[in-house]
C-alpha positions in Angstrom: 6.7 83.0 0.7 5.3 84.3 4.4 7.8 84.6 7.0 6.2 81.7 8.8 6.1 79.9 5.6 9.6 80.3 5.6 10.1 79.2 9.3 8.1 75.8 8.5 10.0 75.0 5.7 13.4 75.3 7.3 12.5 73.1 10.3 11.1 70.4 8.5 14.4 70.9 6.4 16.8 70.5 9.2 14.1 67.5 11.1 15.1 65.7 7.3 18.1 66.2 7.8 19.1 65.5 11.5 16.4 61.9 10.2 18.7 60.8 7.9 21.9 61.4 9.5 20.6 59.7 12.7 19.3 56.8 9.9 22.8 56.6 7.7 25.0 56.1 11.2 22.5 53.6 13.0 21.1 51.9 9.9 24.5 49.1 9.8 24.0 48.7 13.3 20.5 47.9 13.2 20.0 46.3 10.2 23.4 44.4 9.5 21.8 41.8 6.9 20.6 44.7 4.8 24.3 46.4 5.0 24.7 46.3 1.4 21.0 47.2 0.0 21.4 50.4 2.4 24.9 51.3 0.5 22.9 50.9 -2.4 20.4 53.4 -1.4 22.8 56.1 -0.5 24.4 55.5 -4.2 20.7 55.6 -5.4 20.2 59.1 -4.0 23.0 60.3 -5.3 22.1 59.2 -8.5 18.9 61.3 -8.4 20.5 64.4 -6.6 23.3 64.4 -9.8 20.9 63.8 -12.5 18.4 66.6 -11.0 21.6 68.9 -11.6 21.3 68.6 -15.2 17.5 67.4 -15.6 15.6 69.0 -13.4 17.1 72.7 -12.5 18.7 73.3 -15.9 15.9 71.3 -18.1 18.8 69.0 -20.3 17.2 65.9 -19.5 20.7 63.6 -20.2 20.2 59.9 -20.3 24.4 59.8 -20.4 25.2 60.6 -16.9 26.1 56.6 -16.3 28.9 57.3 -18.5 30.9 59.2 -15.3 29.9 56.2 -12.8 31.5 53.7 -14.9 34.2 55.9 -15.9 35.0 57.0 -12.1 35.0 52.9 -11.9 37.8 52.2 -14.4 39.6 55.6 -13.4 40.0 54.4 -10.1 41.0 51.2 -11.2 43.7 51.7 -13.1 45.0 54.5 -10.2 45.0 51.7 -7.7 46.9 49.1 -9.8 49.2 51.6 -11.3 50.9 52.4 -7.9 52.1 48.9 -7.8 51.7 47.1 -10.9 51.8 47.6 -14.3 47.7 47.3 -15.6 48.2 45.7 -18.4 49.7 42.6 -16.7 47.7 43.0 -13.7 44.9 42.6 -16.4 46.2 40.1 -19.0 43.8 36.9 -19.4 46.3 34.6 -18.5 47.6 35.8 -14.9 51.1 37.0 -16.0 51.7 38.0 -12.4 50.8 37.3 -8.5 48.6 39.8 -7.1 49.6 41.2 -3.7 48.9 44.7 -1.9 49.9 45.8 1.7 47.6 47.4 3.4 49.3 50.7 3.0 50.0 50.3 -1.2 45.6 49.1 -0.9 44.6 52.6 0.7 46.9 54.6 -0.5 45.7 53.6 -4.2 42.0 54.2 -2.9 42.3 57.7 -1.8 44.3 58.5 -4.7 41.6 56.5 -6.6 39.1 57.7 -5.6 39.9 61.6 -6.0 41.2 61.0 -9.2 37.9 59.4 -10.1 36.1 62.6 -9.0 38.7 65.0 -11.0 38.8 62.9 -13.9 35.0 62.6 -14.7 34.8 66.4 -14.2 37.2 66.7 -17.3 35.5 64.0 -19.3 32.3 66.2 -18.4 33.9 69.6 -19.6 35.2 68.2 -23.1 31.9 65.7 -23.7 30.1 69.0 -22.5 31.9 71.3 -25.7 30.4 68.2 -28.2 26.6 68.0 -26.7 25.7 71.3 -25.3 24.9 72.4 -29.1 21.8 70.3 -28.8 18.9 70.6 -27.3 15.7 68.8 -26.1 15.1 65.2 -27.3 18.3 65.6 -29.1 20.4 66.4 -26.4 19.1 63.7 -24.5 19.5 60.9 -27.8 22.9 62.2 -27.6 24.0 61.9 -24.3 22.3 58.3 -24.5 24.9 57.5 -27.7 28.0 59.1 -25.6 27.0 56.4 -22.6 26.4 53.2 -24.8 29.6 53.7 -26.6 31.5 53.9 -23.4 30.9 50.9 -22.7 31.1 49.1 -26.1 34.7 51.1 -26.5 36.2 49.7 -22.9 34.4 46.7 -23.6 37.1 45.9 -26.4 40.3 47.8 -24.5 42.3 44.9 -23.7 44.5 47.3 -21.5 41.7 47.4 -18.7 40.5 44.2 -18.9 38.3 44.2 -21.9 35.0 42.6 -22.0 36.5 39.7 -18.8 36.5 43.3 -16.4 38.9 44.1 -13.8 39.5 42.3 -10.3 40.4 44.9 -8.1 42.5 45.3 -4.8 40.8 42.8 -1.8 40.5 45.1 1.5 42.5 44.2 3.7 40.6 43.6 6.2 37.4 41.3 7.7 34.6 40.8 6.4 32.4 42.9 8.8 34.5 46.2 8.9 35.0 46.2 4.9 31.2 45.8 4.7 31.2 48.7 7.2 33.7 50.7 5.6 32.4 50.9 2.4 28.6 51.6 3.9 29.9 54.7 5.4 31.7 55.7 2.3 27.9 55.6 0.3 26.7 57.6 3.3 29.5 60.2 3.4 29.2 61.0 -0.1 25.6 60.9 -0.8 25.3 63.7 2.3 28.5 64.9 1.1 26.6 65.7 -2.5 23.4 66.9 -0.8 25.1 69.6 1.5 27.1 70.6 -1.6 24.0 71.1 -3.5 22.1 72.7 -1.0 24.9 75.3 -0.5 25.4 76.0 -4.1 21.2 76.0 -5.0 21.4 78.8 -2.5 23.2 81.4 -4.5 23.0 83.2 -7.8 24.1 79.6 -9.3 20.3 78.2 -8.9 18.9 81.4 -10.4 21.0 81.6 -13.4 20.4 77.5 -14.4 16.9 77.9 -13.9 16.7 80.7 -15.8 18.5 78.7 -18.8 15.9 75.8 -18.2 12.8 78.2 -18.3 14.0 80.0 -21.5 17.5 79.8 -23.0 17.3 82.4 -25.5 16.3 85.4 -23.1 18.8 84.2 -20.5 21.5 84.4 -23.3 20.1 88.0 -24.3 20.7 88.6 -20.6 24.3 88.6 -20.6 24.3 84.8 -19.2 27.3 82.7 -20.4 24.9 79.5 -20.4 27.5 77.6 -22.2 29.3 78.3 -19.4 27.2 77.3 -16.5 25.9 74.1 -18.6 29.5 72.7 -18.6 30.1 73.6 -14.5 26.7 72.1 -13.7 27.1 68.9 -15.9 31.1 68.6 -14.0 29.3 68.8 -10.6 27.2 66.3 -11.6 30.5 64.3 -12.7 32.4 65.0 -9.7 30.6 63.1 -7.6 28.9 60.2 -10.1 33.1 59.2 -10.2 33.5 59.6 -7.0 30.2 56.7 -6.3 31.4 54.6 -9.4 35.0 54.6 -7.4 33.7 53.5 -4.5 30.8 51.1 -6.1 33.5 49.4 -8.2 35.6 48.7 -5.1 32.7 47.9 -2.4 31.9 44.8 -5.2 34.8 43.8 -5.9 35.1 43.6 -9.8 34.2 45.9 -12.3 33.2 45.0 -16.2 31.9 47.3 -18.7 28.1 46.6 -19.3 26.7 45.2 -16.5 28.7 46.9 -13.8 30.2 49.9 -15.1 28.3 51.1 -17.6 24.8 49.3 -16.7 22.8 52.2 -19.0 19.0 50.4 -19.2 18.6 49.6 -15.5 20.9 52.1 -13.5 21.3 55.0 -16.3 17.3 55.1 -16.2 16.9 54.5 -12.7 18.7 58.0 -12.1 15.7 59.4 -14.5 13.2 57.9 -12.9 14.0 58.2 -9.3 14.3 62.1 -10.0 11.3 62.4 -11.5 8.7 60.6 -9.1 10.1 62.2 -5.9 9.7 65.9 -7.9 12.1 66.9 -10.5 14.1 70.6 -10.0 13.8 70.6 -5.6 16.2 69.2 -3.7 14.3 67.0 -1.6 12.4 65.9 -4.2 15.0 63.3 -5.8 15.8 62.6 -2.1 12.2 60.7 -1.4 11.9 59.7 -5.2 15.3 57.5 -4.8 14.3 56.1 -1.4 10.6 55.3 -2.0 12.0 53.4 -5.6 14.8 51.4 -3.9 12.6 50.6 -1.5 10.1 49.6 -4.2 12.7 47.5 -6.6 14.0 45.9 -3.5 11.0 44.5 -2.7 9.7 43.7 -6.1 12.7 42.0 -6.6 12.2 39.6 -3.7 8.7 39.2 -3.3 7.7 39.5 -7.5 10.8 37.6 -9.4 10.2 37.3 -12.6 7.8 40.5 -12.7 9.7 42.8 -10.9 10.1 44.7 -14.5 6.4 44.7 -14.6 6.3 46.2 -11.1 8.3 48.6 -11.9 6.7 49.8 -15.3 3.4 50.1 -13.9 5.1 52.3 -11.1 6.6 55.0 -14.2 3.3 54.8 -15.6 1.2 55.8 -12.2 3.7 58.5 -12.4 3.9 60.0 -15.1 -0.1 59.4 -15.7 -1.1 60.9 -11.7 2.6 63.0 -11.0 4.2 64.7 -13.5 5.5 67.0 -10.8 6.4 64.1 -8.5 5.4 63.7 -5.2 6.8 66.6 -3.6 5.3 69.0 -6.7 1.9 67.4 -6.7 2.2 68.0 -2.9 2.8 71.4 -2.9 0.2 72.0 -5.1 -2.3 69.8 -3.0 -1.1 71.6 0.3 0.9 75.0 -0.6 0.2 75.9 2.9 2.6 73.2 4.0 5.3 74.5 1.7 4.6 78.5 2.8 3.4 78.9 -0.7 1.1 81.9 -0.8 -1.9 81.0 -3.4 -4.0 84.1 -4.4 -7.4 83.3 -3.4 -8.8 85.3 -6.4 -6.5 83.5 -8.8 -7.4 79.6 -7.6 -11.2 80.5 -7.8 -10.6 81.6 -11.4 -8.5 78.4 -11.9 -10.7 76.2 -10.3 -13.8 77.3 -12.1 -11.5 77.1 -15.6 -10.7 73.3 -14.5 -14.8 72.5 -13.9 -15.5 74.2 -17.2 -13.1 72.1 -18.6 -14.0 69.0 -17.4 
């Protein structure tokens, strides 16, 4: 990459990224109807940025990465209600007790919630990581799927959390405007939180050495590479932050239940998958404009097309996957390198080009 190439792409970087901050703190403001379906997108993003972690710059496509949103969820719930009550009351069927939280008992909970949420899915993420990371491709991928679905067929049945009825959690206490507002800012703070993170931590030897494992395993091993090693820390970061949004999701809705909510693996376990791969799998702005342009596209499909918002959004995969299988951003370097300050050997693309025709 040219100097100048270099120059480009750092300004358009920081123009992004001054964009969206001056979007995430103006967007509530501007738009208070749509308070929630912006939370949503910020939780959407960092879907895709967490899933690109594994998928995309390490190559283990996992369709179990739901499994640390709903367990973040439950984790934080039974934080908060175990400051103050015992759970299993708090959750019994029959309403063995009154519910009642001060202010201080509600926040003190959620913090503790909250980071608990984070820590906790890291550790689910290092010992699920010492099962799965034997497998590889489609396997790894089948398996991950299995880990998820079980999750939430195994809390689905723990009467100690609630079971299959799901958890009521702590009410805010607070108006409804400034919870709605509070919680907005909490989707905001970590999705940046997550995209700062990962652009630090792509900027080191840490990007190399995953993408080295995604290109070829084997040689990176031969290397000297603990890939074990760096598979289990990039699948905790991943989990960090996926139980840090299911915390904060679970408590921005106001009850939490295993399948739909928690552990929603056909619709928001996917949606992660998807969303990386349109906006350009393995960049970090790519699952950026993939999660935005898709909310934005199952937002309005789902107002304007009821009924065929699933076809809508099949037919979107499809274009994809049949048009960009690099996603937007890799179909766009490779329409416009220039853009990009990718230096394409003149010689090379003639060659190419005249290998494409003789194709065709």
């Amino acid at each position: 990459m040219t100097a100048i190439g270099k120059k480009r792409r750092s300004t358009f970087s920081i123009l992004g990224q001054l964009a969206i901050l001056v979007f995430g703190v103006a967007a509530p403001f501007l738009f208070p109807a749509y308070t929630f379906q912006i939370a949503m997108l910020w939780i959407m993003i960092l879907f895709a940025l967490t899933w690109d972690i594994m998928g995309g710059q390490m190559g283990y496509n996992s369709l179990g990465n739901i499994l640390f949103f709903g367990a973040g969820m439950y984790i934080s719930a039974v934080v908060q209600i175990a400051i103050v009550y015992d759970v299993a009351e708090y959750t019994a069927a029959f309403g063995a007790i009154k519910i009642d939280f001060t202010t201080a008992q509600y926040f003190t909970g959620f913090a503790l919630g909250v980071i608990m949420a984070g820590l906790g899915c890291a550790i689910f993420a290092a010992i699920f990581g010492s099962m799965v990371f034997g497998l590889r491709g489609p396997y790894f991928a089948i398996g991950t799927l299995g880990v998820a679905l079980a999750a939430g067929e195994l809390v689905g049945g723990w009467d100690y959390v609630g079971g299959g009825s799901g958890i009521s959690m702590p009410v805010y206490p607070g108006d409804v405007q400034p919870r709605a507002l509070f919680f907005y800012f909490l989707c905001f703070i970590s999705a940046i939180a997550t995209f700062m993170f990962l652009k630090w931590v792509y900027s080191g030897r840490f990007k190399t050495t995953i993408n080295a494992i995604r290109d070829d395993e084997e040689k990176a091993e031969a290397m000297g590479i603990h890939t074990t090693r760096y598979k289990v820390v990039a699948w905790g970061i991943a989990a960090f932050f996926l139980g840090i949004s299911g915390a904060i999701f679970g408590n921005m809705i106001g009850f939490i239940e295993p399948l739909e909510v928690a552990f929603p693996t056909i619709t928001l376990g996917i949606f992660m998958v998807v969303m990386s791969l349109l906006g350009g799998k393995g960049t970090l702005w790519g699952p950026v404009l993939g999660a935005t342009l898709f909310h934005l596209f199952k937002e309005v499909t789902w107002i304007y097309l009821l009924g065929w918002q699933w076809v809508a959004l099949g037919t979107l995969i499809i274009v994809n996957v049949v048009f960009f299988q690099q996603g937007i951003l890799g179909w766009a370097q490779d329409k416009w390198p220039e853009w990009f300050g990718i230096v394409v050997d003149e010689k090379m693309s003639a060659e190419q080009e005249t290998a494409r025709e003789a194709a065709q």
